[in-house]
GUTOR-619536 format. One record per residue: x, y, z of N, C-alpha, C in turn; residue in one letter; residue number from 1. Coordinates in Angstrom, 1 decimal, padded with zeros to 4 digits. Layout:
NODE      n_u      n_v      n_w     ca_u     ca_v     ca_w      c_u      c_v      c_w   r     k
NODE        X        Y        Z        X        Y        Z        X        Y        Z   A   NUM
...
This chain:
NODE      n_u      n_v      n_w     ca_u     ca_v     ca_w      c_u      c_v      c_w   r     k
NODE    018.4    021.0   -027.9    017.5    020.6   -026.8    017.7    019.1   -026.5   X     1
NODE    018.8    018.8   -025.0    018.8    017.5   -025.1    017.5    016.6   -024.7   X     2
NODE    016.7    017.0   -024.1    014.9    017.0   -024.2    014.7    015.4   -024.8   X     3
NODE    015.0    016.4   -026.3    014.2    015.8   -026.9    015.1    014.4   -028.1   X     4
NODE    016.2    013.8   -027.4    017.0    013.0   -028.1    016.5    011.9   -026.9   X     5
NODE    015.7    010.8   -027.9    015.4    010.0   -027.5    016.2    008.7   -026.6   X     6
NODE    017.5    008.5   -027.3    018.0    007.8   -027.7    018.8    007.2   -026.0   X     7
NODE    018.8    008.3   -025.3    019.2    007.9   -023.6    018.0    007.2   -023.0   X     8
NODE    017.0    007.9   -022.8    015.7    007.9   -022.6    015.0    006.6   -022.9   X     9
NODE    015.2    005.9   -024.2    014.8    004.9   -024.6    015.5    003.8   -023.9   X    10
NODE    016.8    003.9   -023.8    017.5    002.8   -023.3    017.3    002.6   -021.5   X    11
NODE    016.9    003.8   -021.0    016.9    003.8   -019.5    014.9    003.0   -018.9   X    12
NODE    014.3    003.1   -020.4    013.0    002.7   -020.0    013.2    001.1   -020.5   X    13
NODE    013.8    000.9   -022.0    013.6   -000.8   -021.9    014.8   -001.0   -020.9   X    14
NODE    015.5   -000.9   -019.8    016.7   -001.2   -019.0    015.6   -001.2   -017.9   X    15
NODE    014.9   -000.6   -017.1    014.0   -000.6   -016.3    012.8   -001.6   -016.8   X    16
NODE    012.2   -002.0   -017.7    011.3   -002.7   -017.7    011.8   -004.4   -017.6   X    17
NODE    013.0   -004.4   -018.3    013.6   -005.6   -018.2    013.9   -006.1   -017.0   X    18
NODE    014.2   -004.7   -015.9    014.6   -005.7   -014.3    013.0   -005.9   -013.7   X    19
NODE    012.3   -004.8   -014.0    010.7   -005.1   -013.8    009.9   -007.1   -013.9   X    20
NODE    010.5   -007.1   -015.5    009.8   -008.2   -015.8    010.9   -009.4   -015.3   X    21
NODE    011.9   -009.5   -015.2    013.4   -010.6   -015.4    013.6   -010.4   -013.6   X    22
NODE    013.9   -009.6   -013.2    014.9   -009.4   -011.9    013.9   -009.6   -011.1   X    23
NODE    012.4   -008.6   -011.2    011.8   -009.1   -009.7    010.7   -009.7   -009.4   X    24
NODE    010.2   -010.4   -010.2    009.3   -011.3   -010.3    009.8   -012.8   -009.7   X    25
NODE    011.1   -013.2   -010.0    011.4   -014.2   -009.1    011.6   -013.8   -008.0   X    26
NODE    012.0   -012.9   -007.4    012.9   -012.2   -005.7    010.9   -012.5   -005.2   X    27
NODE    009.8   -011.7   -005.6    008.5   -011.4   -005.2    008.3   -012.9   -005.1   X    28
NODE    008.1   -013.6   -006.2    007.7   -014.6   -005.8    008.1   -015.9   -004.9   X    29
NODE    009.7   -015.6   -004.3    010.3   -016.5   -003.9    009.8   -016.5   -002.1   X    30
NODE    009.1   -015.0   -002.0    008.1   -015.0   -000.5    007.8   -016.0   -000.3   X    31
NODE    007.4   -016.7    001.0    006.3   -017.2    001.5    005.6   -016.9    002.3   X    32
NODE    004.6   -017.9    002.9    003.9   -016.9    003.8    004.2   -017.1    005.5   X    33
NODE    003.7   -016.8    006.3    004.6   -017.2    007.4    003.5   -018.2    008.3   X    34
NODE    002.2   -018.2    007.9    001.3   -019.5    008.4    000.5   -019.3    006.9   X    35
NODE    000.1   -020.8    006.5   -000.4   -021.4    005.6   -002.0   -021.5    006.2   X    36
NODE   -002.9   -021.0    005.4   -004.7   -021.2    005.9   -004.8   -022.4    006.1   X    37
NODE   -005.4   -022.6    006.7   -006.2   -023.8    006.8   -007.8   -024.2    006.4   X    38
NODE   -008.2   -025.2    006.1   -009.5   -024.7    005.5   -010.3   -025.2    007.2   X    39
NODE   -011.5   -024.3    007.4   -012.2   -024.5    008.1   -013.8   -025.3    007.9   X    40
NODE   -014.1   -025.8    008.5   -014.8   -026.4    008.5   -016.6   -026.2    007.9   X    41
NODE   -017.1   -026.5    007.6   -018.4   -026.4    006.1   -019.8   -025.9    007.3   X    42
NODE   -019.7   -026.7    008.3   -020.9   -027.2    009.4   -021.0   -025.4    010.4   X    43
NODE   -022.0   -025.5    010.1   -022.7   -023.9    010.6   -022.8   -024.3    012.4   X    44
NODE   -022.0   -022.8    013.2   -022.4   -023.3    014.4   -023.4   -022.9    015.2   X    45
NODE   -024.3   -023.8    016.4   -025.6   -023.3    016.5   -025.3   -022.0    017.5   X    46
NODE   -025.5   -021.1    017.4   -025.8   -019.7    018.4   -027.0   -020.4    019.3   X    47
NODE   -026.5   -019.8    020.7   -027.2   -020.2    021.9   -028.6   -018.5    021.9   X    48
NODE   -029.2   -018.0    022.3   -029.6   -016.9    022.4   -029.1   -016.6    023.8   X    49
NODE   -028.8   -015.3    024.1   -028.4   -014.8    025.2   -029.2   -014.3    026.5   X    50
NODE   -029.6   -014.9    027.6   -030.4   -014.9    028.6   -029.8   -013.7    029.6   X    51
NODE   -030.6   -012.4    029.0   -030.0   -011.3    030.3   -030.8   -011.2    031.8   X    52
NODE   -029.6   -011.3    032.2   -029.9   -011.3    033.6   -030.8   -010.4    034.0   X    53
NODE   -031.1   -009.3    033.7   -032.4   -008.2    034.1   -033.5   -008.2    033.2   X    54
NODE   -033.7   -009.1    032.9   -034.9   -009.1    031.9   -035.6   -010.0    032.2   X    55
């Protein structure tokens, strides 16, 4: 039962975890973003209340 011989199997999961942690963590992190936030401002703005015209 080739099933159950670990010994491919083991090499194909530490071979995958290594590109996981090594290969794509720099490529992901090397993104940026394409606009940078800006901080907005602290100061609350005043709301007018709305004067309907049929009322």
């Amino acid at each position: 039962m080739p099933q159950l011989n670990p010994s491919p199997w083991l090499a194909i999961l530490v071979f995958t975890w290594l590109v996981f942690l090594i290969i794509v963590p720099p490529k992901i992190m090397a993104h940026i973003f394409p606009n940078e936030p800006t901080p907005q401002s602290t100061e609350k703005t005043k709301t007018e209340t709305w004067n309907w015209p049929w009322r």
